[in-house]
Each structure stands twice: as C-alpha cells, then as structure tokens.
C-alpha positions in Angstrom: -39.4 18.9 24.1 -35.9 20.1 25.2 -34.8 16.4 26.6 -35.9 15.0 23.5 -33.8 17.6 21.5 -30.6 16.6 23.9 -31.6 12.9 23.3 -31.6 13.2 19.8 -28.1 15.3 19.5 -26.6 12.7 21.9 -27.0 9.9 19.5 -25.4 11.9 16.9 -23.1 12.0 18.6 -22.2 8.5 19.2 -23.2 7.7 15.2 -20.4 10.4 14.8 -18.1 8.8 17.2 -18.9 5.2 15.9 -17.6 6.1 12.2 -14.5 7.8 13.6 -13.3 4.3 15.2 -14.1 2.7 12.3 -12.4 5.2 9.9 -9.1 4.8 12.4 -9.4 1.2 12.6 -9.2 1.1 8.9 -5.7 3.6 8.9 -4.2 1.5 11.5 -4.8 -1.7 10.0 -3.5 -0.5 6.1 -0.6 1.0 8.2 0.4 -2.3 10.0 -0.4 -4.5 6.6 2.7 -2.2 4.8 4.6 -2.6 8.0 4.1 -6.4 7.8 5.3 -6.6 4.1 8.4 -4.8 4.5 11.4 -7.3 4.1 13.5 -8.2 7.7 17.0 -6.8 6.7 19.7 -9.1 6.5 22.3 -8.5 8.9 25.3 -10.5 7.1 24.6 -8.4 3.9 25.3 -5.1 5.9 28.4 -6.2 7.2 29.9 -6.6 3.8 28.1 -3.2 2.6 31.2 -0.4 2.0 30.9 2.7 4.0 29.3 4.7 1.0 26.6 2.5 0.5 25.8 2.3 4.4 25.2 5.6 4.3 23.0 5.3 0.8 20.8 3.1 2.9 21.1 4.8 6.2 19.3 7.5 3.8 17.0 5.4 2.4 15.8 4.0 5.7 16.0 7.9 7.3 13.9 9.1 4.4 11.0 5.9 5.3 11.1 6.9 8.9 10.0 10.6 7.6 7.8 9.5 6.0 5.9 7.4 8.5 6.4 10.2 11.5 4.6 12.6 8.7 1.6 10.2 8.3 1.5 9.6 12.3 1.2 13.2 12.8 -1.0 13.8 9.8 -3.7 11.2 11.2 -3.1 12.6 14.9 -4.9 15.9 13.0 -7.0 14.1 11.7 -8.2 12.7 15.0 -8.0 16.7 16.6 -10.1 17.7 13.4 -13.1 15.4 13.9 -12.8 16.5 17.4 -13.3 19.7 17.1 -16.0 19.2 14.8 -17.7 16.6 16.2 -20.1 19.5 17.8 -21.1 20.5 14.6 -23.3 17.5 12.5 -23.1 19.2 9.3 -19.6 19.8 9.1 -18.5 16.3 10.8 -21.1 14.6 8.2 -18.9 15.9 5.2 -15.5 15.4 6.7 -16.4 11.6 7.3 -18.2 11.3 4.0 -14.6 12.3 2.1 -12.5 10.3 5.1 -14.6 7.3 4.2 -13.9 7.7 0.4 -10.4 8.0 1.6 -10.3 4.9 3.3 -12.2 3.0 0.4 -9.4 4.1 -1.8 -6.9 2.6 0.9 -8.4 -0.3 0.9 -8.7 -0.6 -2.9 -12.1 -0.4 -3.2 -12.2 2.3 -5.3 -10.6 2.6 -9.3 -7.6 5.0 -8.9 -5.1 7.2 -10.9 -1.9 8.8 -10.8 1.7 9.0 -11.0 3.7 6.1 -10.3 6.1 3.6 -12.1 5.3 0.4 -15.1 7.6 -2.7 -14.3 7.1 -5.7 -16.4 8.9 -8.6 -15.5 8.8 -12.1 -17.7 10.2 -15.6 -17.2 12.2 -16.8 -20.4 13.8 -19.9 -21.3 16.1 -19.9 -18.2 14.1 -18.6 -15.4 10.7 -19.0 -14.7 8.8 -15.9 -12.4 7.2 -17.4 -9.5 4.8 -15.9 -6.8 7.9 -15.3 -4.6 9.4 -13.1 -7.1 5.9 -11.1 -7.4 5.6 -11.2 -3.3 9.1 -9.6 -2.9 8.2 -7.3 -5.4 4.9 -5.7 -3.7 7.2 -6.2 -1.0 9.9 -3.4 -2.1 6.9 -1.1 -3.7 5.0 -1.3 -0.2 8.2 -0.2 2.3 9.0 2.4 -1.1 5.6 4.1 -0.4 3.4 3.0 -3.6 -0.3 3.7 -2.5 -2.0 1.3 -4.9 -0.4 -1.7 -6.7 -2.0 -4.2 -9.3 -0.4 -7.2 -11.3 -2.1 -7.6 -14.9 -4.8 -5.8 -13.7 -5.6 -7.7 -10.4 -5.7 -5.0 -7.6 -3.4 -5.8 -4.5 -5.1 -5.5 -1.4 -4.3 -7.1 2.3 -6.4 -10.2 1.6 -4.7 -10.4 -1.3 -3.0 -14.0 -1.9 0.0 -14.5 -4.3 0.5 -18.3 -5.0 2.1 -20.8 -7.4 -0.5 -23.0 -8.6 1.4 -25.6 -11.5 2.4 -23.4 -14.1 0.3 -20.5 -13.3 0.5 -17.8 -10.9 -2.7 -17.2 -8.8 -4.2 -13.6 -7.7 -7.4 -12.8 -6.5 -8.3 -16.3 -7.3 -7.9 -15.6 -10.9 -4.9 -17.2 -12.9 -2.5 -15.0 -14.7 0.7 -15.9 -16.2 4.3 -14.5 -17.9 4.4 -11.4 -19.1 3.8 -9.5 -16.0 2.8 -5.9 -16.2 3.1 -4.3 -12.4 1.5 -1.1 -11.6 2.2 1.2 -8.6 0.8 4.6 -8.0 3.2 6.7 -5.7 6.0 9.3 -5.5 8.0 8.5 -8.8 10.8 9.6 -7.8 11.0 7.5 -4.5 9.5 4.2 -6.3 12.7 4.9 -8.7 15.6 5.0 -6.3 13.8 2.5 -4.3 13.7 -0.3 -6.8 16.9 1.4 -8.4 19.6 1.7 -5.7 22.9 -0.8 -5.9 21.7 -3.9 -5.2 18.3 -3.4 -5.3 15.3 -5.3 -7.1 16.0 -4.3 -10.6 20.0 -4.5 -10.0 19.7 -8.1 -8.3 17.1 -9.6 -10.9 18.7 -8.1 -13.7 22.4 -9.5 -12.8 20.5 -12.8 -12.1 19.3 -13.0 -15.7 15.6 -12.3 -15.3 13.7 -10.3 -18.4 12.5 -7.4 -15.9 12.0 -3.5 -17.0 10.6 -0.3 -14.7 9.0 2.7 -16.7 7.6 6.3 -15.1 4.0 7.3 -16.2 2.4 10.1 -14.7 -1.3 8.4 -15.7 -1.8 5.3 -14.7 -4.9 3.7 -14.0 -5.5 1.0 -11.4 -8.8 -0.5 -10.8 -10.5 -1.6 -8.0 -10.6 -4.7 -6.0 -13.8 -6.9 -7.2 -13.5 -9.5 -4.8 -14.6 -9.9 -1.0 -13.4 -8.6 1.8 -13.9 -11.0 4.8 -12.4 -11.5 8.1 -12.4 -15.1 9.4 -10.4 -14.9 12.7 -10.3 -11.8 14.0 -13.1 -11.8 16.8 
C-alpha cells in the first residue's frame, strides 16, 4: 500500500512539473515575440539627434530595460514559487490554475479590460494607411509595454498577420478598412510619452499629413482572439 501511495504522489509530481514547462514556454515565447517587434534603431538618425534629446531617449530606452529586468526577476519568483510548492498538490493546483489563466490572457485568448490609450488613424485624399503603417504601429505599442492590442476589434496576437490585400487591409483573415480604431491596454502614461516623444509616431505621421489621433481611457475593452492557434514549423 505505501509504494503505491509514493507511486501515485510521484506522478503528481511530474503532471505538476509538466504544466510548469509549459506555463514558462508560453512567458518566454510572448517575451521573445515583443522582443522581435521592437524596431532596429537607426544609427544615422542618432547621430543628428541634439544632446537633449539623446538623453530623452537614453531615458526612454533606460526606463524599457527596467522594465524588462522587473519581469525577468518577477518570473524567476515565479519559477521559486512553484518550487516550493510543488510538495504541496493542493496549493500548486491553484497557483497553476490562475498562471494558466494568466497565460491565456498573454496569449489573447481571453476578453480583457483596462487602462490604456484609443488611436484612430485614417487615410484621406492624400495618403492612403497601409499594413506597414498598422505594423510599425503595434510595433511602437509592443517596445512601449501595451499588454493587449486590437485593430477594429481584431485581437493582435503572435500569429497574427497584417497585410495589404488591394484596397483592403487584412487581419486575422478578416478584411477591414479606413477608419482605424487601435486599442492598447497598458501603463497610460508610458503608452503616451512613448507614441508622444519628438519625433515619435504621432509627431512623424502627423507632420507627414496623415489623419491620426491618440485618446486615454481607463476602460477599455478588448476581446479575445477567435482564430487558431497553430504551429507549422517548429518541431
């Protein structure tokens, strides 16, 4: 009776330990998708910058590298927590039940709310938007920190695929066109000076003529992701 008690805690045990690489597989891979979308900086551009605005964007970039230290060390005690738990099936059950829900939500499976910023951006007679424009945006939201981004209500997700298909824009396979409402849920304060600073998103598109606007709301609602989820070349 006693080995089959030990037998049966043992394979807890490895159920327990299964879900935990999962559940880190699934931080590092949301981690390296916002490191991927994060724009290469341009070199030439710096060397014309003035000395003040170096330093605005030596802040800037301190502020991200923060930021990402903080959620390194947050998931290293993460890691310690289920550890330490792990002996205990009750309490590691619940603590993987609300880290999966947590990684759902990463993921976008999951309808969201929160604080975050509005930006709607629209071609007009002169400039059409294009799925480049929309890229470089979830591009400047993603290396700002936004923790859940949609474009007229199509959840953005790393399968995600923004493309120009004739006059349309494509998302999620579904076709949406101008006006563009874009969502992010985030630090509003960040997601402002972010898309805000000299020469940044708003400045650039706005000198360049494009019909573009950025709002704060502290309820904003995104929904989920409705499509699949499939991985065709990782082995």
């Amino acid at each position: 009776m006693g080995e089959k008690k030990k037998f049966k805690i043992d394979k807890s045990k490895i159920m327990v330990s299964i879900t935990i690489f999962i559940i880190c597989f699934i931080i590092v891979y949301v981690m390296c998708i916002q490191f991927k979308t994060v724009n290469k900086i341009d070199v030439a551009e710096i060397e014309t910058m003035r000395e003040n605005e170096l330093r605005e964007a030596l802040a800037d970039w301190k502020e991200q590298y923060q930021d990402v230290s903080k959620e390194l060390e947050y998931n290293k005690t993460k890691i310690a927590e289920y550890e330490s738990k792990i002996e205990s099936n009750e309490e590691a059950g619940e603590l993987l039940e609300e880290e999966l829900e947590n990684a759902k939500m990463l993921l976008g499976l999951t309808d969201v709310k929160g604080e975050g910023v509005i930006i709607n951006l629209s071609s007009n007679s002169e400039l059409e938007v294009t799925s480049q424009n929309l890229l470089d945006l979830v591009n400047e939201l993603n290396s700002a920190g936004a923790e859940a981004i949609s474009i007229n209500d199509q959840r953005i997700v790393a399968m995600t695929d923004i493309v120009d298909v004739g006059n349309f824009v494509v998302i999620n396979e579904n076709r949406i066109a101008s006006p563009y409402t874009i969502k992010a849920i985030g630090d509003v304060t960040y997601l402002q000076s972010a898309l805000n600073i000299k020469k940044g998103f708003l400045d650039e598109y706005q000198t360049n003529g494009y019909t573009i606007s950025m709002k704060s709301d502290n309820n904003i609602s995104i929904n989920k992701y409705d499509g699949e989820m499939t991985l065709d070349y990782v082995k």
